[in-house]
Structures are given as C-alpha cells and as structure tokens.
VEXFI-230910 format. One line per 10 residues: number of its first residue (from 1); their letters; for each residue x, y, z of C-alpha. Coordinates in Angstrom, 1 decimal, padded with zeros to 4 digits. Layout:
BEGIN
NUM> A> X/Y/Z; ...
//
This chain:
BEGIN
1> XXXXXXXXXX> 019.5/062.1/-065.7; 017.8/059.0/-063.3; 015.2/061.3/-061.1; 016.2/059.7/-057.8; 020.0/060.0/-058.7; 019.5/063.8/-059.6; 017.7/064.5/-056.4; 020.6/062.8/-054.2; 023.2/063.9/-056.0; 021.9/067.8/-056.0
11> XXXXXXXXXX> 020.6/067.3/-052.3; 024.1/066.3/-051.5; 025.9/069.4/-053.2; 023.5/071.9/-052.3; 022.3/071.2/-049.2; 019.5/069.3/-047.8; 015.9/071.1/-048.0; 016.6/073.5/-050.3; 018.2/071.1/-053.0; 015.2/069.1/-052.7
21> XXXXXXXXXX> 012.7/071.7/-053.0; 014.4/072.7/-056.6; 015.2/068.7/-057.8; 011.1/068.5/-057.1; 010.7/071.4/-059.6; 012.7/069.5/-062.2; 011.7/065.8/-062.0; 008.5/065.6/-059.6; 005.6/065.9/-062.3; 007.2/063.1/-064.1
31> XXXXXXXXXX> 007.8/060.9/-061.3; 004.1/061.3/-060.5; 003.0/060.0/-064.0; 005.6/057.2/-063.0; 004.0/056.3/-060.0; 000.4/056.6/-061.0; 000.6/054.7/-064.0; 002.2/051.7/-061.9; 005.6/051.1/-064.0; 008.3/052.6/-061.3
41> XXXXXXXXXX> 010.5/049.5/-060.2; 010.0/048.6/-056.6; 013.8/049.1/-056.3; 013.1/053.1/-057.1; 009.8/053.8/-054.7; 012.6/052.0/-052.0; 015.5/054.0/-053.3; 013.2/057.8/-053.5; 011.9/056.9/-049.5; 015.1/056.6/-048.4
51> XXXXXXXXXX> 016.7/059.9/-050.3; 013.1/062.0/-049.1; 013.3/060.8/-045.6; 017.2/061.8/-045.4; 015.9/065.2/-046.6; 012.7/066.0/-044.6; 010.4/064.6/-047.5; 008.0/061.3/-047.3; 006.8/059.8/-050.4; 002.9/059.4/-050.4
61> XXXXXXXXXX> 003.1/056.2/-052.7; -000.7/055.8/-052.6; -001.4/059.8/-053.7; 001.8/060.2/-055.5; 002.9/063.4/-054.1; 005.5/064.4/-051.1; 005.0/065.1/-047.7; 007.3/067.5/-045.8; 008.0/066.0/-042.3; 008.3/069.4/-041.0
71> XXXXXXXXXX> 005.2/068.8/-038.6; 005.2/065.8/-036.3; 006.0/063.2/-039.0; 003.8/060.5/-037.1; 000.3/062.8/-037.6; -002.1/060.9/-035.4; 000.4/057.6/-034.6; 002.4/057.9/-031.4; 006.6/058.1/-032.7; 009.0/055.7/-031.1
81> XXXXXXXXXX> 012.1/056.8/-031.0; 014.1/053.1/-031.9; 018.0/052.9/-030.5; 019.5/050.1/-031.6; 022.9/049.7/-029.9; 025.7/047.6/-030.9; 025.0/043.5/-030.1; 025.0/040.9/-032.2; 020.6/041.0/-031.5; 020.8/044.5/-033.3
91> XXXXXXXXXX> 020.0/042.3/-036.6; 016.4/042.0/-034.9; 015.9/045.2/-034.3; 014.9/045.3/-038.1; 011.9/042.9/-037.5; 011.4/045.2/-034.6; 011.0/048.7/-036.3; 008.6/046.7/-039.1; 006.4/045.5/-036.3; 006.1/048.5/-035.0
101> XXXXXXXXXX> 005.4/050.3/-038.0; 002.3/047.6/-038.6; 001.2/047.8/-034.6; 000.7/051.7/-035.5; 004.0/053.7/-034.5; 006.0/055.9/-036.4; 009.8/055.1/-035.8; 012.5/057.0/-036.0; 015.5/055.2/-036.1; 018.8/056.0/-033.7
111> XXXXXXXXXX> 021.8/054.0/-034.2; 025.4/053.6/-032.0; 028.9/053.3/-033.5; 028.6/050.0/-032.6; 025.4/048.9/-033.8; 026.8/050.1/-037.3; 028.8/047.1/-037.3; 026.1/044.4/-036.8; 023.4/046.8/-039.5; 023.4/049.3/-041.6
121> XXXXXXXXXX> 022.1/052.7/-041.0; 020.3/052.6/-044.8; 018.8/049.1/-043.6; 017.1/050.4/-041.5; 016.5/053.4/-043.3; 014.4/051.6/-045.7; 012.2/049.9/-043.7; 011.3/053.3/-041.5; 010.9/055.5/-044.3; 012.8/058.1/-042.2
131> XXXXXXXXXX> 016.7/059.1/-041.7; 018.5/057.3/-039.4; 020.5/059.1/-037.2; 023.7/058.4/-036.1; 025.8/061.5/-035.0; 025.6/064.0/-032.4; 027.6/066.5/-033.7; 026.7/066.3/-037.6; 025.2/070.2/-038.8; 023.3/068.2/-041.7
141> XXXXXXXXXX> 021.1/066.1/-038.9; 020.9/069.3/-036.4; 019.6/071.3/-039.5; 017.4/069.2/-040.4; 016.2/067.4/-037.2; 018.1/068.6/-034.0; 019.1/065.9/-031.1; 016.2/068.1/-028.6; 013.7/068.0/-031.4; 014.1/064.4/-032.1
151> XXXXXXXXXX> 014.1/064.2/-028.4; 011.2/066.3/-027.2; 008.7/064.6/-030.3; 008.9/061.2/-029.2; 006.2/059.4/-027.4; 008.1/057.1/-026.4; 012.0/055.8/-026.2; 012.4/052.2/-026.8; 016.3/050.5/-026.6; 016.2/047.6/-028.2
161> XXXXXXXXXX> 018.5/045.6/-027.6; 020.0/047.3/-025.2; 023.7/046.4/-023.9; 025.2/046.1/-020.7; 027.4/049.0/-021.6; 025.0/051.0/-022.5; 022.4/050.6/-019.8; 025.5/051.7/-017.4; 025.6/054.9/-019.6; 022.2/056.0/-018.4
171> XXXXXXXXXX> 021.7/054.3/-015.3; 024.7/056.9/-014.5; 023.6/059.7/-017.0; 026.2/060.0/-019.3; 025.6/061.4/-022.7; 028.9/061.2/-024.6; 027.0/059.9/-028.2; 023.6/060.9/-029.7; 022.0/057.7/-028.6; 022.6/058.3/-024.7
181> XXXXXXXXXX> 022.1/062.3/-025.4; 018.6/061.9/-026.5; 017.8/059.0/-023.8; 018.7/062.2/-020.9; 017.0/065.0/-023.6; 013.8/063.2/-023.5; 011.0/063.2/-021.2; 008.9/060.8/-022.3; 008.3/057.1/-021.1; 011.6/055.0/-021.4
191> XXXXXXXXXX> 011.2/051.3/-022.8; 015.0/049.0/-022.9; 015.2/045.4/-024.1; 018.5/044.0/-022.6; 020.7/041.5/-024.5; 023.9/040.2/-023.8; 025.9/037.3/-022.6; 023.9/035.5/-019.4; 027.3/036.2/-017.6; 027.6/039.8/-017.9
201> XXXXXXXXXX> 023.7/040.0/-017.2; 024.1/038.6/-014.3; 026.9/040.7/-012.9; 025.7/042.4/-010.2; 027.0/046.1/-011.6; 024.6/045.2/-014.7; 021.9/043.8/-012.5; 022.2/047.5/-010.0; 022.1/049.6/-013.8; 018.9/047.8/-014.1
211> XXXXXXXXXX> 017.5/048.5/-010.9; 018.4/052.2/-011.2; 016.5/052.2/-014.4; 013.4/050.7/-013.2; 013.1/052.7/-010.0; 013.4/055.8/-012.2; 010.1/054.6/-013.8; 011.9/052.5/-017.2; 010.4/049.6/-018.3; 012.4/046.7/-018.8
221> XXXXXXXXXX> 011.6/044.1/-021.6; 013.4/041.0/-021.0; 015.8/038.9/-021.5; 014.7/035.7/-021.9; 016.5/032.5/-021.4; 018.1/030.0/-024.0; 020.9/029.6/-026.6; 023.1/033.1/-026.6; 025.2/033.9/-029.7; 028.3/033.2/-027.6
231> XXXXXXXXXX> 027.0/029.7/-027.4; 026.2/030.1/-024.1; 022.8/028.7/-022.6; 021.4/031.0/-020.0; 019.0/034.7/-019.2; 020.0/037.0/-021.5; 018.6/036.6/-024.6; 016.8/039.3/-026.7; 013.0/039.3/-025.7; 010.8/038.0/-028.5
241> XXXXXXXXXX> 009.6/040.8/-031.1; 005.7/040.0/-030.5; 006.8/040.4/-026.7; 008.2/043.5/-026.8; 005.5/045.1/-028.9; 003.2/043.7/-026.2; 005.1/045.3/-023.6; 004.4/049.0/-024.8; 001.7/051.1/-024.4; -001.9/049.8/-025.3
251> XXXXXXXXXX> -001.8/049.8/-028.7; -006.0/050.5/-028.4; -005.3/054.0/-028.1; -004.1/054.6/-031.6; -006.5/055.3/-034.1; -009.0/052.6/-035.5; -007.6/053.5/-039.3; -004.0/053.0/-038.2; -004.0/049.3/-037.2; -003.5/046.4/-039.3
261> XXXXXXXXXX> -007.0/044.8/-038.3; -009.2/047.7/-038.3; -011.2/046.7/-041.0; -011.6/042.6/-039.4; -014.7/040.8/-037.5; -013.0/038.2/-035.2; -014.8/035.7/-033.4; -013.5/033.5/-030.9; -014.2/031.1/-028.6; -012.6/030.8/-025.1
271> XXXXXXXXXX> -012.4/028.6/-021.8; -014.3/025.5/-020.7; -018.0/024.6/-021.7; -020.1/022.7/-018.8; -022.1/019.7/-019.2; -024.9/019.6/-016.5; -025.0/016.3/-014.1; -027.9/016.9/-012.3; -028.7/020.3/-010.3; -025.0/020.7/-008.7
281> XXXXXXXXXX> -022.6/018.8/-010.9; -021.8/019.2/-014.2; -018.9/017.6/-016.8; -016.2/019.9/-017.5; -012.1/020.6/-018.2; -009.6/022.4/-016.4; -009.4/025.3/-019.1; -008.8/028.8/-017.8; -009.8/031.0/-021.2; -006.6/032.6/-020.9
291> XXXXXXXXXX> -004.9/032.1/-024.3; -008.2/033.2/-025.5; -008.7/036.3/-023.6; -005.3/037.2/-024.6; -005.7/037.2/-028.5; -009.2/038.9/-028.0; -007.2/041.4/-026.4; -004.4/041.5/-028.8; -007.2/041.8/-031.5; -008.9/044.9/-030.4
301> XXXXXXXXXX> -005.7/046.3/-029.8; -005.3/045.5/-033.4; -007.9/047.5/-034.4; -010.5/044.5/-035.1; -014.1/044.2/-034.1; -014.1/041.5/-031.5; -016.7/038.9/-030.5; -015.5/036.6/-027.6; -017.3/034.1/-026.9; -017.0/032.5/-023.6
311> XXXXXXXXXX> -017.6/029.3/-021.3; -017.2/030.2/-017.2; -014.2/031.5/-016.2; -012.6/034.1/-013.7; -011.1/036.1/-016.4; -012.2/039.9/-016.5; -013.8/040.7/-020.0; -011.1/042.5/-022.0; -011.6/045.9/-023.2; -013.0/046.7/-026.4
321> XXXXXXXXXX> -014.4/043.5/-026.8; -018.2/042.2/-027.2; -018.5/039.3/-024.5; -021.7/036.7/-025.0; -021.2/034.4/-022.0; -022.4/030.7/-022.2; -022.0/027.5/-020.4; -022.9/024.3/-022.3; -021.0/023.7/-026.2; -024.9/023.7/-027.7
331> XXXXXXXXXX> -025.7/027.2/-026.1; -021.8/028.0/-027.5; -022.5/026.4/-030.8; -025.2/028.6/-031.5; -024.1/031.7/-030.3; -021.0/031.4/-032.5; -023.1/030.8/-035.7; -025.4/033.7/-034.6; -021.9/036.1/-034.3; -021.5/035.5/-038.1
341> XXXXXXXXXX> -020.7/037.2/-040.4; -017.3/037.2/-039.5; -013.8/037.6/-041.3; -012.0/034.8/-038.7; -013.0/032.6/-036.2; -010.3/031.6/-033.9; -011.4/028.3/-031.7; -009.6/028.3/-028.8; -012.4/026.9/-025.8; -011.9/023.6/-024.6
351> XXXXXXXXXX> -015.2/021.7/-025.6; -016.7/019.0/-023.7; -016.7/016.2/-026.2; -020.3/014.8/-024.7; -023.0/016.1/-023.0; -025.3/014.2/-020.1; -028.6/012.9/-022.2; -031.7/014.3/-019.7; -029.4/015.8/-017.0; -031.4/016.2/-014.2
361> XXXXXXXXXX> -032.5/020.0/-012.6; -032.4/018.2/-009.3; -029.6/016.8/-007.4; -028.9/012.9/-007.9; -029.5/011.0/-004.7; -027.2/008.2/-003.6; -028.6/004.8/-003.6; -029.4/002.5/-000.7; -027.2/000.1/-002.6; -024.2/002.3/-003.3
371> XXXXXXXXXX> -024.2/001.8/-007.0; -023.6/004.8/-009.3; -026.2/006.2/-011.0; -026.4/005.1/-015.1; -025.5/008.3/-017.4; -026.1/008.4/-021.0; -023.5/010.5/-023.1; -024.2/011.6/-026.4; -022.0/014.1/-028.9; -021.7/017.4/-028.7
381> XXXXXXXXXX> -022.2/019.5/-031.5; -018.8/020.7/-033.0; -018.0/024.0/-033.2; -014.9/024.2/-035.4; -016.2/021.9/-038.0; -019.4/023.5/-038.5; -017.8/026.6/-039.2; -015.2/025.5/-041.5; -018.2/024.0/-043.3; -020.8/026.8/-043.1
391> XXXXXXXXXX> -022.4/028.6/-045.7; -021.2/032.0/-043.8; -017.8/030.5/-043.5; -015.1/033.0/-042.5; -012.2/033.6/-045.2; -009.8/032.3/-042.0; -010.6/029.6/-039.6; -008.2/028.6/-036.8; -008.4/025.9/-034.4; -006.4/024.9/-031.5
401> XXXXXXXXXX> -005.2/021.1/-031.0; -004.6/020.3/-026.7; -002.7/017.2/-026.5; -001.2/014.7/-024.4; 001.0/012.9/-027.5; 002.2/012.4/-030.5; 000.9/016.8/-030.5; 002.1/017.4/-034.8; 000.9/014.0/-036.1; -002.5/014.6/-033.9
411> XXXXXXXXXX> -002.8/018.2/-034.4; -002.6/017.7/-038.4; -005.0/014.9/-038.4; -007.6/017.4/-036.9; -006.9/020.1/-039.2; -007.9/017.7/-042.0; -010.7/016.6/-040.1; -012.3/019.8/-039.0; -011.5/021.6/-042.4; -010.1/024.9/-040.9
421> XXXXXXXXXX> -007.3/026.6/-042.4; -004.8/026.8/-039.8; -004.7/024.9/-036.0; -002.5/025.9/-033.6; -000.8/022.6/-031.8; -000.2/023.1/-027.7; 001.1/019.7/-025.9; -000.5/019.4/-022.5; 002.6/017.3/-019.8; 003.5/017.8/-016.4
431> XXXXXXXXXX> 006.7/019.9/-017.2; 004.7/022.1/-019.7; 001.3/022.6/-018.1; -001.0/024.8/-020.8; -004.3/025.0/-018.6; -004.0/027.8/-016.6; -000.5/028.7/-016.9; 000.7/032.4/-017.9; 003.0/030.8/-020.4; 002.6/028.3/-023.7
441> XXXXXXXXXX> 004.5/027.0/-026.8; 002.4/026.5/-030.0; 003.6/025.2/-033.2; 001.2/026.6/-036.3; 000.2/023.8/-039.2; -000.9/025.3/-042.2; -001.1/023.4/-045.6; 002.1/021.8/-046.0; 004.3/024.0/-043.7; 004.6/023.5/-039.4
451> XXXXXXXXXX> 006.1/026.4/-037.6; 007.0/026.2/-034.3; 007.1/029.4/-031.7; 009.7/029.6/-029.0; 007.7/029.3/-025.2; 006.2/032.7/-024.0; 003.4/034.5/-022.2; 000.2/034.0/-023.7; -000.3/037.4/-024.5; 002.5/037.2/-026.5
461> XXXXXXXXXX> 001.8/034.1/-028.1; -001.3/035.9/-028.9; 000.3/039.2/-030.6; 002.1/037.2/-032.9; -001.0/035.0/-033.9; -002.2/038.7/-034.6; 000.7/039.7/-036.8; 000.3/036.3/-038.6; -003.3/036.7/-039.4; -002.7/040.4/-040.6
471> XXXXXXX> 000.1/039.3/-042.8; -002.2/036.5/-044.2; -004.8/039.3/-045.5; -002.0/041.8/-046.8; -000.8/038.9/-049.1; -003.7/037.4/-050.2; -005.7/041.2/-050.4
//
C-alpha cells in the first residue's frame, strides 16, 4: 500500500499519535531510502507534511527522518499564531504565512467558518507544514494541541485580515469560535490587519472596535487605500504583505541561521554626495538617504552582513549595520570598491554628476564688478557602472533610476548603460515627491520583464526589495 495513504488512512482509524507511531514502524525506513536517493515526487514530500503535521510529526526533508512537534515546534524561531478570518483578502493571507515562514517565524495556522469559504484549511496547511485548526470543540485538535496550548505557545497573535465583525468580537471579548477563544486565551502581543469595505471601515462602531484594540496595547496594520473587491475606491484595503511583515517585531532578534540573507554581504550606497565650491559651499541634491537606510535595515534584519555607505544626512545609523561615512562621489567611489567582496551592491545615493575642478579651501569673494566667479565642472566617477564592470563584481547589482519623465523608457536605458542587473525606477513630480518623503512607488526592470509596486513606506518598499533579492538566490542556488 502507497506509504503516505497507509499512514492517513491508519492515523484516521486509529487515532492520531499512536497510529502514526506504528504506520512509521511499517513504512518509515523505506520512505527514508525514498527521500535520500532523491526520487520521491514533490507531490508526496507535499502530501507526507501535511498528514505529519495533522498528527504532531514534521518531516525533516533535508535529514530524512521525523520530528515530533511535542516541544515548542518553532525551536529557536518566534511562532505566530496566523487567524485568517473570512474576507474575500483571506486569499493573501497564503502569501502571508510564506513570508513569514522566510522572515523567520513558525506559523501556526487558525482559520474561521468563514474564512473556509474564501481558502482551504489544507491550502494552507501545505504551505505551513503544520495543522490548521479550525474548531473549538474538536477532541482530535484538543488531544493533540489544546486551544490554551496553542494559545499560551505563541509569540505573537497576528489577524490577518481581520474583519469588521470580528474585530467587534474582541474589542468586546467574546469567544464563541476557536479563533476569538485563543485571541482572549493568549497573552502575548496582539497584531490585526483590517480589511473590508471603506464603508463599513469607516463606521464609527468599527472605527471605536479599533480604538478599544489599540488602547489595550494591539497593533493595527492598515488598511490601505485603493480599489476594494466590492469595487469600491476608498481606506480599507488589505495592508501590503511586505508591510505587514514590517510591522512585527524586529525581525533582528531571530537567529542569524534562520533568515533568508544570513549567509549575504550587501553593500549599499545612500543619500546625497557633496561637491565642494569653495570653503562654505558645495554642489549637492535634495536626497534624504532614506530609501537607503531603510533596505540597510530591512537587510540586517534579514540576516545579511551590511555595509552602508553614506553621503551627509540626518538619518541615525541603523542597527546592525557597518556605516563608512563620506561626502564627495570620489571619496564614495572608493570606499565602495574597498567594501568588496560583496554578494550585492544596491545603489541607491543620489550622485552629483560633476564635481568643482580646484574647488577652493577658502571662501570665494564677490567681485567689485558683480560677475560670477568662472567654475570648471568635470565628471564624476560612476559608482554603479564601475561595479557592474569590476573584476570583484557582485553576483547582484541593483541601481536606482530618479526621474522627472518618460521614468520606464529612461530607467531601462540606464540599466543597459550601467550594466547592473536590476534598477529600480522612482519618478520624481510635485504630486509624488521621492526626496525626503516617508512614502515611494518603484517599478523593478529586470531583463525583459517591468514590475510595478503599489505606493508605500519606504521601509516597506525596502522589505520587499529584500524578499525579491532572497528569492533571486533560492532560484538561481
């Protein structure tokens, strides 16, 4: 009999644990030989997680052997306890829980009545690795994993999305499901992501469920504003997955081994350069370092070793992170090559095109005449090119393209020009300002392909970027 169909079917009839234990005396030796030799079908490592985790197993593909989850199934990583409830955004809650998973969390999945209509419990299921839970009252589950245990051994509670109907059940501390049950059981820090129709999120009963929520020390995620399912255009959109990761805690303080960049050198380059005048003035740009300092943050939260290199700005140097402060593009030309060996370089500083030829140390007088003083510009060194095109070049090189029009044509252009891999286009206007706004909108340009991200902070822009280049070196590993 098929191994994985024997150890459901027998898990089934006799009960959880035990059936398992004696379906891994039958069939386990041969599904290691399976494993190690590299012929199991995909389909069957998918189908075996799901029928361990439903049984209090884990399949350890990489030392082909099971792990009971008797213990705190996370180890080392913080567990999120995930609760998808039922809106029509429960579809990105899948996204969600593999983002997580790749940030560093273990999830355990919790799913409504009504978020069974939008997903699947086994969808889910087989992107955690772990049971999804469903009911309260269900003597299988509270064997195996009772509504306080899964309550009391989770870091963190995150509701995502979370409707208006059931932010009213626990702003008022109802717990008539297992969902809202383990949301009152648990003690640890609660995390909601709202979603629903701008109408109903603006009532002011939902808008007073909120405030109850927050002032009891929840964190609320979101909405954003745009295009709703119901066709309606206003707040209540589902917050952006990179954003909501974002939004939880540090993801520094998980262990180095456990994030997807831990094994990465990153260099960037951030804010304005300055081109000495004379003594007191000097050519510059309006860049705040900002976008910069945010993915050097989303980075080393990522696990990566981080070297951020840095015109002048007001910024406070981000954790984790080696800082090398310079002013001019020759002292940040050189710095950068000296920072390699490196696995990316990420060019986000706005460099002065030209630099004063024999600025002066003193200041420039006026004349008696009132005519300007003659300055001689000459080219700046640049940065991005010469490291697309260096000996030590990094496997990944990404610039950034600021412009005032025609931002894909332009930003493609310079991709080809420079010879990085990927450039990230920003278009500077008077209704979208980029320098030192909280917010951006970048569209990515990779060879043949232009994707373009929905606005958002910065920082969230910048955990995405992260997720991207971590995706890039699973695929091409």
């Amino acid at each position: 009999m098929d191994f994985e169909h024997y150890l459901t079917q027998s898990a089934t009839l006799l009960g959880g644990r035990k059936a398992l234990a004696e379906c891994l005396g039958v069939g386990a030796s041969a599904l290691s030989n399976y494993a190690k030799r590299g012929d199991m079908p995909a389909t069957k490592h998918a189908l075996l997680r799901h029928a361990c985790g439903a049984y209090g197993m884990r399949w350890d593909e990489a030392n082909a052997c099971f792990i009971p989850l008797d213990t705190r199934a996370g180890g080392t990583k913080p567990i999120c306890l995930l609760i998808i409830t039922g809106g029509i955004a429960a579809y990105k809650s899948l996204e969600l829980a593999r983002r997580l998973m790749d940030a560093g969390y273990h999830v355990r999945g919790v799913m409504t009545k009504s978020a069974q209509e939008f997903i699947t419990p086994l969808s889910l299921s087989a992107l955690t690795a772990e049971k999804t839970y469903t009911e309260l009252f269900s003597l299988t589950d509270e064997q195996e994993m009772g509504h306080i245990r899964l309550a009391r051994e989770a870091d963190l509670v995150l509701v995502a999305p979370a409707t208006g109907n059931f932010i009213a059940k626990i702003a008022t501390g109802l717990a008539d499901d297992l969902a809202t049950t383990l949301c009152l059981a648990s003690d640890a820090p609660l995390y909601f992501a709202p979603a629903m129709n701008p109408v109903m999120w603006a009532h002011p009963a939902t808008q007073e469920n909120c405030a109850k929520l927050r002032y009891r020390g929840a964190v609320q995620i979101g909405p954003e504003s745009g295009d709703t399912a119901c066709g309606e255009i206003g707040e209540g959109r589902f917050a952006a997955v990179p954003h909501i990761i974002q939004s939880l805690p540090p993801l520094g303080t998980l262990p180095a081994e456990s994030r997807p960049l831990h094994d990465k050198h990153i260099l960037i380059t951030a804010g304005p350069t300055r081109e000495p005048i004379d003594g007191v003035r000097y050519i510059s740009n309006s860049s705040s370092g900002k976008q910069g300092y945010a993915i050097a943050t989303a980075c080393a939260n990522a696990g990566a070793k981080v070297t951020l290199i840095s015109g002048p700005t007001e910024l406070a140097r981000p954790q984790n992170v080696t800082l090398i402060p310079v002013l001019t593009a020759a002292q940040m030309h050189q710095a950068a090559h000296q920072a390699l060996d490196a696995d990316v370089a990420i060019c986000t500083a706005a460099v002065a095109d030209w630099h004063v030829v024999g600025a002066s140390h003193q200041k420039i007088k006026k004349t008696t005449t009132g005519e300007p003083p003659a300055l001689e510009l000459a080219e700046n060194p640049d940065i991005l090119k010469s490291l697309s095109h260096s000996d030590r070049r990094p496997a990944l090189v990404i610039g950034f393209a600021a412009e005032t029009d025609n931002l894909i044509p332009a930003a493609i252009a310079k991709r080809a020009r420079k010879g990085c891999d990927w450039m990230m286009a920003n278009h500077i206007s008077k209704q979208a300002p980029v320098f030192g706004a909280d917010d951006n909108q970048l569209t990515l340009i990779r060879e043949g392909e232009e994707t373009s991200w929905p606005p958002a902070s910065k920082q969230a822009l910048a955990e995405r970027l992260v997720q991207e280049i971590a995706e890039h070196f699973e695929t091409n590993a």
